[in-house]
Backbone as CSV, one residue per row, in Angstrom:
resi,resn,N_x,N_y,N_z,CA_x,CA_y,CA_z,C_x,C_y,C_z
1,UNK,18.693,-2.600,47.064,19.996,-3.269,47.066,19.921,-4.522,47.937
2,UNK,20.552,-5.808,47.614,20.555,-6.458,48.069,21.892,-6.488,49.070
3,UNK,21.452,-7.243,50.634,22.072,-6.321,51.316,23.722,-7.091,51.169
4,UNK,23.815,-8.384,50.846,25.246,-8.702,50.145,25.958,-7.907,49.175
5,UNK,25.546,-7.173,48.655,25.857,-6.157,47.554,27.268,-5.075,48.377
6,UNK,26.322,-4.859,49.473,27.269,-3.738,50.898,27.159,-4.513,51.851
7,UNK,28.424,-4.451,52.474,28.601,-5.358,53.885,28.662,-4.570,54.737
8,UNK,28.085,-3.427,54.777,28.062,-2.195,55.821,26.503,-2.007,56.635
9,UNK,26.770,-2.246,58.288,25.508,-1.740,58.441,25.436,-0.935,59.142
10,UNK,24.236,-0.428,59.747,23.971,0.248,61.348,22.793,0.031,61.688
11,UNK,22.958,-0.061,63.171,22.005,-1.107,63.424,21.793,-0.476,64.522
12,UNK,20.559,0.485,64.733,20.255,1.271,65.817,19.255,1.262,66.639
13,UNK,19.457,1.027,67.826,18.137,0.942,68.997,17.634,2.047,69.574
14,UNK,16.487,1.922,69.710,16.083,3.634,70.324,15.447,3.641,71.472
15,UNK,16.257,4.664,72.265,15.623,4.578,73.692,16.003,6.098,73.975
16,UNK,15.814,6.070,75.488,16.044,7.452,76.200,17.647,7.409,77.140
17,UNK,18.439,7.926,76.942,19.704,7.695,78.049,19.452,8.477,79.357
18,UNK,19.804,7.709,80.563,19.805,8.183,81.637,19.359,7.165,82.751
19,UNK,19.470,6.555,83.882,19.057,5.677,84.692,17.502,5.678,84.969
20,UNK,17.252,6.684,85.211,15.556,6.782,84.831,14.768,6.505,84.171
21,UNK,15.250,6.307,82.881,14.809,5.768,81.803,14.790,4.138,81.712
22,UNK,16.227,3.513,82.156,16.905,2.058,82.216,15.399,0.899,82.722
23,UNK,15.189,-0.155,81.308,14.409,-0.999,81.551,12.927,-0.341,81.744
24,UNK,12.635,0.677,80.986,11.061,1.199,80.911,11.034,0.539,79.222
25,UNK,9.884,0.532,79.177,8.983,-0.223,77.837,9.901,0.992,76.364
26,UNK,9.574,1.981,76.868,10.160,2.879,75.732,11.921,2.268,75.227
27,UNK,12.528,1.377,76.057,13.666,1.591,75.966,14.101,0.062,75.497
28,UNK,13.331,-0.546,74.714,13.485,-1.944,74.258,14.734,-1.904,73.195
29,UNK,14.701,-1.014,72.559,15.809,-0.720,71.711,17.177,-0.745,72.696
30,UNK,17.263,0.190,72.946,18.612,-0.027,73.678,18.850,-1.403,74.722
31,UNK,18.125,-2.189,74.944,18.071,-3.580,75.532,18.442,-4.543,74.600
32,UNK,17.752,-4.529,73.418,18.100,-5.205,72.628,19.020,-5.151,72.130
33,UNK,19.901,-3.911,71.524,21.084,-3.475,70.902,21.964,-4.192,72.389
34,UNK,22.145,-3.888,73.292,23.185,-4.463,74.259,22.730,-5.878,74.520
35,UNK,22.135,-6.822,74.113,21.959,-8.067,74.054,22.853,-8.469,72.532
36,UNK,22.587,-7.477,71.221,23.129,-8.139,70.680,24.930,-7.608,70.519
37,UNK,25.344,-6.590,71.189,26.292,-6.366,71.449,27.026,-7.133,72.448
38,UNK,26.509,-7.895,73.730,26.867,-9.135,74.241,27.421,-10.143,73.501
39,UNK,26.408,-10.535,72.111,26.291,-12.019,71.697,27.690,-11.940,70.958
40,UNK,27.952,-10.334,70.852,28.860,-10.294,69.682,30.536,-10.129,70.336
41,UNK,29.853,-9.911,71.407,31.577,-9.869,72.221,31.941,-8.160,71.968
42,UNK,31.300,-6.999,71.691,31.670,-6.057,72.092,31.232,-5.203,72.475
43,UNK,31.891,-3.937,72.832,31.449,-2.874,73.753,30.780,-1.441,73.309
44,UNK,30.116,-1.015,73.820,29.904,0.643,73.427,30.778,1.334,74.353
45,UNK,31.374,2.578,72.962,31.926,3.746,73.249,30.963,4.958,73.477
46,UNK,31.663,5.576,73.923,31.480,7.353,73.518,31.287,7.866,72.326
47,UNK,30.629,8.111,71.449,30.654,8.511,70.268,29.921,9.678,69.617
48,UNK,29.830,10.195,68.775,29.219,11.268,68.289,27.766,11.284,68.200
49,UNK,26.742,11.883,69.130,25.333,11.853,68.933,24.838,10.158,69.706
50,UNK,26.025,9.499,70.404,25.295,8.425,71.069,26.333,7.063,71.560
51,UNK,26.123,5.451,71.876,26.761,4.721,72.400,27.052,4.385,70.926
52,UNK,28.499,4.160,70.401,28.505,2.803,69.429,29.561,1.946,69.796
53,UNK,29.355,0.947,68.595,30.311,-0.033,69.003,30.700,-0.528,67.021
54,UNK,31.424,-1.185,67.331,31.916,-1.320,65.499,32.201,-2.856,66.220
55,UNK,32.205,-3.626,65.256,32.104,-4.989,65.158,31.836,-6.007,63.954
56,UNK,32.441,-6.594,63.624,32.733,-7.858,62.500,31.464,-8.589,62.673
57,UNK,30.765,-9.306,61.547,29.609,-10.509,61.890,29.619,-11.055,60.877
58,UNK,30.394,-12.160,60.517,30.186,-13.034,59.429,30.762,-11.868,57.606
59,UNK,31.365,-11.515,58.091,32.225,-11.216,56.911,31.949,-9.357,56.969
60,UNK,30.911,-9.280,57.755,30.014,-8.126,57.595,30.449,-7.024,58.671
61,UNK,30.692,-5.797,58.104,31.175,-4.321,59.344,29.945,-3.888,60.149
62,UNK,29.690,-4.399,61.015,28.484,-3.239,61.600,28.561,-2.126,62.817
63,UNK,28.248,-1.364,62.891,27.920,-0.268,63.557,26.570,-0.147,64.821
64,UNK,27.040,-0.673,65.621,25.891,-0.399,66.469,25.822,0.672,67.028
65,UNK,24.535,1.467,66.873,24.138,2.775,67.816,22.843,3.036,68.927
66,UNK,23.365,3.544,69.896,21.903,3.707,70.766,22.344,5.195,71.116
67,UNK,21.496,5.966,70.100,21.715,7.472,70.130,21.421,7.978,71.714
68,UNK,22.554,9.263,71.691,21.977,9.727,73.197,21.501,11.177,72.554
69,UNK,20.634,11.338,71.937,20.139,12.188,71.311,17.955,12.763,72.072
70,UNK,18.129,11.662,72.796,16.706,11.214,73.141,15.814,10.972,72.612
71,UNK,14.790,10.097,72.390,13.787,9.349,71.678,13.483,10.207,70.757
72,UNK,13.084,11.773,70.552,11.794,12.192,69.752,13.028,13.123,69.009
73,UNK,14.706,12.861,68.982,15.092,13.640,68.418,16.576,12.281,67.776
74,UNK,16.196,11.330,67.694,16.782,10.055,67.604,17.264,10.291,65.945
75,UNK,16.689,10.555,64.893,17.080,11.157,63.245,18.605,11.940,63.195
76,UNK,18.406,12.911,64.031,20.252,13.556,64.479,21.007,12.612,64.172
77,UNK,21.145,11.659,65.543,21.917,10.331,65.255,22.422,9.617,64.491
78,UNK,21.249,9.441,64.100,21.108,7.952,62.871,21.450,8.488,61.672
79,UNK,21.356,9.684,60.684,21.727,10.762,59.463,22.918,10.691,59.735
80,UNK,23.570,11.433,61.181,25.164,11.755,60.877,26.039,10.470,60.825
81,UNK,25.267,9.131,61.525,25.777,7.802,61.461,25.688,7.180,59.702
82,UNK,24.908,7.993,59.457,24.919,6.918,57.917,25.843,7.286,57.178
83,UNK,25.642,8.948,57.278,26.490,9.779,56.203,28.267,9.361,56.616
84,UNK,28.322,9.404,58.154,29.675,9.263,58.490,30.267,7.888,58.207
85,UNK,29.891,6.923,57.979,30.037,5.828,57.486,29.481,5.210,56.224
86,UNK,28.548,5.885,55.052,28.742,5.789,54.372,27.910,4.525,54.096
87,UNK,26.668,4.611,55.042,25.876,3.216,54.535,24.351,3.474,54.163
88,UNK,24.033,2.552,53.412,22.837,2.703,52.480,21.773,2.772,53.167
89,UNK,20.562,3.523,53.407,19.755,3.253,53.763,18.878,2.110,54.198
90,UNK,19.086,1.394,53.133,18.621,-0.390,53.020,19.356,-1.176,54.122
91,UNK,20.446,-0.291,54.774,21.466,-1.865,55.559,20.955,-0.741,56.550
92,UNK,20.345,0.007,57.262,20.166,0.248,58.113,18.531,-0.199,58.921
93,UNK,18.890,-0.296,60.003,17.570,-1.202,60.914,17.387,-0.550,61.771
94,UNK,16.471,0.175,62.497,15.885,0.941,63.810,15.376,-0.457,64.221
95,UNK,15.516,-0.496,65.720,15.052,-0.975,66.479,14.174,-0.293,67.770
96,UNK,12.444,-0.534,67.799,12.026,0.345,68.240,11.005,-0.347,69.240
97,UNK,9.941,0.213,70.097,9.009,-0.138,70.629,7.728,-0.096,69.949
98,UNK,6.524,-0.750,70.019,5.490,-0.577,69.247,4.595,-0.598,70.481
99,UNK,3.588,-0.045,70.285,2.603,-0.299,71.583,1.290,-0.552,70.764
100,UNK,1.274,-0.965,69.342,-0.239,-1.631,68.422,0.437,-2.509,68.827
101,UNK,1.304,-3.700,69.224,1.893,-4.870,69.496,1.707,-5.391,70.332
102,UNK,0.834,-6.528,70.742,1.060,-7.703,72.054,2.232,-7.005,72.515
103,UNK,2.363,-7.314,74.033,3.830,-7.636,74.681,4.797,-8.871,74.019
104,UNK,6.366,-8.366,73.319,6.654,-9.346,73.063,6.853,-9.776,71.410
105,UNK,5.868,-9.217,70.791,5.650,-9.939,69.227,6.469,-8.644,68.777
106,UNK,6.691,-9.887,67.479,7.957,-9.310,66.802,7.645,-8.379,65.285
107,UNK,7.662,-7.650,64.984,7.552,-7.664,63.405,7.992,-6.271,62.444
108,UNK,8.560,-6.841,61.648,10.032,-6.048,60.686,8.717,-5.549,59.324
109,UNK,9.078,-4.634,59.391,9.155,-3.879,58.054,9.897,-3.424,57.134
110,UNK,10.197,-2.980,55.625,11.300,-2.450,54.878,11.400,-1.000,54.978
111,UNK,9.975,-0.703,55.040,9.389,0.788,54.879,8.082,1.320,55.514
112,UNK,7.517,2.296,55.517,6.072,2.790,56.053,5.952,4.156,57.756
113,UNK,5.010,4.481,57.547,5.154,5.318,57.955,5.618,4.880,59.395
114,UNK,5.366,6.428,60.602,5.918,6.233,61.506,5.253,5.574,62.962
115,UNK,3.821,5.338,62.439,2.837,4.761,63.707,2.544,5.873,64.643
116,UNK,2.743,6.549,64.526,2.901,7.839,65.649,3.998,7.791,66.634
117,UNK,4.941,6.933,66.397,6.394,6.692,67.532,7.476,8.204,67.004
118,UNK,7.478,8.888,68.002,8.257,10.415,67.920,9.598,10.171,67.121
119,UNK,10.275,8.980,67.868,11.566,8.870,67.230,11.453,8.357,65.530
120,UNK,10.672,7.293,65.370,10.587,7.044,64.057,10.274,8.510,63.252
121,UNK,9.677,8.963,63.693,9.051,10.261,62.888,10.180,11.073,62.502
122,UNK,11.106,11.294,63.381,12.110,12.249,63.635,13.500,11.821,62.191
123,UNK,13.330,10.417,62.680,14.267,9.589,61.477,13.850,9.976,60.199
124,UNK,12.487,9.754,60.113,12.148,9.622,58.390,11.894,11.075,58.347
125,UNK,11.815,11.885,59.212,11.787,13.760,58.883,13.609,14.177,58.555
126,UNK,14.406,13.593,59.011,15.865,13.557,59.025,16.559,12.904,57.686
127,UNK,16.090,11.911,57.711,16.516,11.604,56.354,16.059,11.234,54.870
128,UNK,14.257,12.229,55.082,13.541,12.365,54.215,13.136,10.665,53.543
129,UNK,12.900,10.209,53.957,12.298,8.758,53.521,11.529,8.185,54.657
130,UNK,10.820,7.048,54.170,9.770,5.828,54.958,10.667,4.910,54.303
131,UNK,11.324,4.965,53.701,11.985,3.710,53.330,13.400,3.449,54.232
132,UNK,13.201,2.714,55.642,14.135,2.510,56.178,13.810,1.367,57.043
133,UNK,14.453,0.022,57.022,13.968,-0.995,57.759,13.639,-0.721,59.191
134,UNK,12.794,-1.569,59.795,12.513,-1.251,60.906,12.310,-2.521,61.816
135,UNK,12.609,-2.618,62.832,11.994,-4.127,64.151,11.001,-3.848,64.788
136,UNK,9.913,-3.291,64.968,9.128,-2.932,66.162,9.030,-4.348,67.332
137,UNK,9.214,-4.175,68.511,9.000,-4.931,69.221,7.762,-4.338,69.984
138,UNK,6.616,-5.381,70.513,5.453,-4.730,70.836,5.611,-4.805,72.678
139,UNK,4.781,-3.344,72.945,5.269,-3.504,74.134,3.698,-3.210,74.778
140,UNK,2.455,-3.686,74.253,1.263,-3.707,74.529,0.837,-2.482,75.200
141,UNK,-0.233,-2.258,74.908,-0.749,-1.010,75.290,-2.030,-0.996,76.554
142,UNK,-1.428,-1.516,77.462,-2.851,-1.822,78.956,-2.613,-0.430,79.668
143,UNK,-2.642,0.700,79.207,-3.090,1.901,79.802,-4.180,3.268,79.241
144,UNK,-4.451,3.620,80.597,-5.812,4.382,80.229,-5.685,5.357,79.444
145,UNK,-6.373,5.959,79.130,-6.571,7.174,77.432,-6.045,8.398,78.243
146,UNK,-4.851,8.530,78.312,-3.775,9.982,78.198,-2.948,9.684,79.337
147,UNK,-2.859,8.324,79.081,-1.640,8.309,80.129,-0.443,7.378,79.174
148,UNK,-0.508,7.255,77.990,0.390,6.847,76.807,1.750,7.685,77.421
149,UNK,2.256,7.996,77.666,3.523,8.576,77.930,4.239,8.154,79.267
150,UNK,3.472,7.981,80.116,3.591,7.199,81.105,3.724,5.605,80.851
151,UNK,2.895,5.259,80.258,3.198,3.723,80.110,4.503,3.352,79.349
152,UNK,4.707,4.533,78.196,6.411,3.942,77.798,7.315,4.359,78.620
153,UNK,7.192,5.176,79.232,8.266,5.849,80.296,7.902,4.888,81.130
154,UNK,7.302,4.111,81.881,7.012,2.983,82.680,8.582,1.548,83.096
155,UNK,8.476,0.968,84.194,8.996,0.118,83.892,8.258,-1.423,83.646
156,UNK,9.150,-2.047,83.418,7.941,-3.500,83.298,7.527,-4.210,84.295
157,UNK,6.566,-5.151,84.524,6.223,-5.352,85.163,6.527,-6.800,85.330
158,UNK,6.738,-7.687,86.307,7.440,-8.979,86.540,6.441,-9.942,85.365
159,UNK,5.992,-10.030,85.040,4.697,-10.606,84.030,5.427,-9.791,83.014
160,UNK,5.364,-9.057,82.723,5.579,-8.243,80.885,7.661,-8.950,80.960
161,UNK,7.773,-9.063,82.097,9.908,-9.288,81.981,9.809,-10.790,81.503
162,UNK,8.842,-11.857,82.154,8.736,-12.684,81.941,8.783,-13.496,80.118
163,UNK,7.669,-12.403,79.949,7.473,-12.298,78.158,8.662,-12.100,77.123
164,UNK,9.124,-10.993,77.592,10.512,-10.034,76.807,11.391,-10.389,77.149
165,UNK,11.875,-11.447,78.113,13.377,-11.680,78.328,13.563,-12.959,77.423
166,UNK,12.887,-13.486,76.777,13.181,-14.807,75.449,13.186,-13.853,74.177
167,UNK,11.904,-12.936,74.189,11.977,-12.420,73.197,12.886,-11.132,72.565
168,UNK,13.516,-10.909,73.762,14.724,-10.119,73.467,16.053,-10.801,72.329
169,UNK,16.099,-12.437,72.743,16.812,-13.148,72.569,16.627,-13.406,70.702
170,UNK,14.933,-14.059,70.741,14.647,-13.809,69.025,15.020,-12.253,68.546
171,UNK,14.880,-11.552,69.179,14.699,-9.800,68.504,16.818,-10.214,67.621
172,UNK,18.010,-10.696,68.838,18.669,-10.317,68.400,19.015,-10.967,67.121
173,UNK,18.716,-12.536,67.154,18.623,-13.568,66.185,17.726,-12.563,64.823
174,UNK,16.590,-12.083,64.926,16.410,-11.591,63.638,17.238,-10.914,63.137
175,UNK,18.236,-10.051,64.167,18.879,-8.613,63.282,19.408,-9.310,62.683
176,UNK,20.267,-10.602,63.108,21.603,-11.395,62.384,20.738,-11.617,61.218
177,UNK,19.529,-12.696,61.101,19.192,-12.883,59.798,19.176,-11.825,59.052
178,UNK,18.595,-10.608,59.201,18.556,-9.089,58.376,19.712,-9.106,57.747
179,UNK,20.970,-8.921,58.630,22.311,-8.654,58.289,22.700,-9.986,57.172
180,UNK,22.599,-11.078,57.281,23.034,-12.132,56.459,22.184,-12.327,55.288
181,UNK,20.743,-12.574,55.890,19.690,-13.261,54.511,19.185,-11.972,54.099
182,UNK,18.565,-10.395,54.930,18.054,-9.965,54.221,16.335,-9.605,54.729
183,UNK,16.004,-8.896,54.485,14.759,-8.311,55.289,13.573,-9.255,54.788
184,UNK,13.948,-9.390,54.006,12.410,-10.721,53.088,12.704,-11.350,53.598
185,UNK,13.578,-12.439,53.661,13.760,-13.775,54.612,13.622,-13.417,56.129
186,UNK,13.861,-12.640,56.611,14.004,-11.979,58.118,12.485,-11.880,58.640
187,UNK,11.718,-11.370,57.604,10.593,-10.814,57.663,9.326,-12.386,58.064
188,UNK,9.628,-12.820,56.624,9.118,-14.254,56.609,9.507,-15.400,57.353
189,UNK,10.628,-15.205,58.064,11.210,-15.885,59.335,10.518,-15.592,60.759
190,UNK,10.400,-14.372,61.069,10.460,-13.969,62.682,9.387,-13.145,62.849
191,UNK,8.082,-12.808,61.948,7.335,-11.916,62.162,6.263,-12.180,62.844
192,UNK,5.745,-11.897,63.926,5.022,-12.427,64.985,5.384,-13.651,65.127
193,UNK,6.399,-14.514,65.071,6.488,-15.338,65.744,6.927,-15.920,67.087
C-alpha cells in the first residue's frame, strides 16, 4: 500500500524504561521518538503497554509509541497498538539500534529478518511477518566477545554523543519523509547518509 492510500501511522521506538536504562546505546529508539515528539510539539501519555502520544503531521494521524513492555518483549506493544488503531502494517516503522552499524549511520528497510535484535524478533514473532518497516540506527560494536549486552545496556561515550546528537536530528527528518514520500524515497534519501 502506498502509504497516501492510509494516513494512519505508528511510529515506534524501542528501548528499555527506567532511569538506568536513560541514554544507553540500546535506547536510541526512545531518544529518537522524543526528538521527534519535540519537533512535533507533543507529549507522551500513559498508555496501554507503553508512552504514546497522538499527533497531526501534514494531513497525517500518527501515533507515537515507546513501549514500556521492555526491549525483548517490545511485539506486545506494537500488535495491541496496530490492532487498537487499526493501522496497516506498511505505515508502521520500528525504530531500533543496530550494532552491524558504524556509530551513527542510518539505514531503513521495508522488510527482513531480525539481525539478532530481541525486540525486533519479538515484533515479527507477534505479528507473524518480516514485513514491517524498520530505521536501524547503528550504534557500533567496539566491545569484546560476550560482553554484547553490556555494550547496549552501556551509556555513550562523549565521542559516540558527539556523533548521534546530529544524527538523531536526520533519524527524525527520515521518519517525516517515510510518513509523507514513503519508504522508497526515504530509503533512497537517508540511507547511510
Amino acid at each position: 500500500m502506498d502509504p497516501s492510500e492510509s494516513k494512519k501511522f505508528l511510529i515506534a521506538g524501542l528501548g528499555n524504561i527506567g532511569d538506568e536504562y536513560a541514554n544507553t546505546r540500546h535506547n536510541i529508539g526512545f531518544v529518537v521518538l522524543d526528538a521527534l515528539a519535540q519537533e512535533l510539539k507533543t507529549t507522551f501519555q500513559s498508555g496501554r503497554y507503553g508512552a504514546v502520544a497522538n499527533v497531526r503531521f501534514k494531513g497525517r494521524s500518527l501515533v507515537l509509541l515507546k513501549p514500556s513492555t521492555f526491549m525483548n518483549l517490545s511485539g506486545k506493544a506494537i500488535k495491541y497498538w496496530i490492532t487498537a488503531e487499526n493501522i496497516p502494517l506498511e505505515n508502521t516503522l520500528v525504530v531500533l539500534d543496530d550494532l552491524d552499524l558504524p556509530t551513527g549511520n542510518l539505514r531503513m528497510k521495508k522488510k527482513g529478518g531480525d539481525a539478532g535484535h530481541n525486540g525486533l524478533n519479538h515484533i515479527i514473532m507477534m505479528t507473524g511477518t518480516e514485513e514491517i518497516p524498520r530505521l536501524r540506527i547503528g550504534v557500533g560494536n567496539e566491545f569484546a566477545k560476550g560482553y554484547q549486552i553490556d555494550y547496549v545496556l552501556g551509556k555513550w561515550t562523549k565521542e559516540e554523543e558527539k556523533i548521534m546528537i546530529p544524527r538523531i536530528k536526520t533519524a527524525v527528518d527520515a521518519i517525516k519523509s517515510i510518513i509523507c514520500e514513503g519508504v522508497d524515497k526515504a530509503m533512497n534519501q537517508y540511507n547511510n547518509k
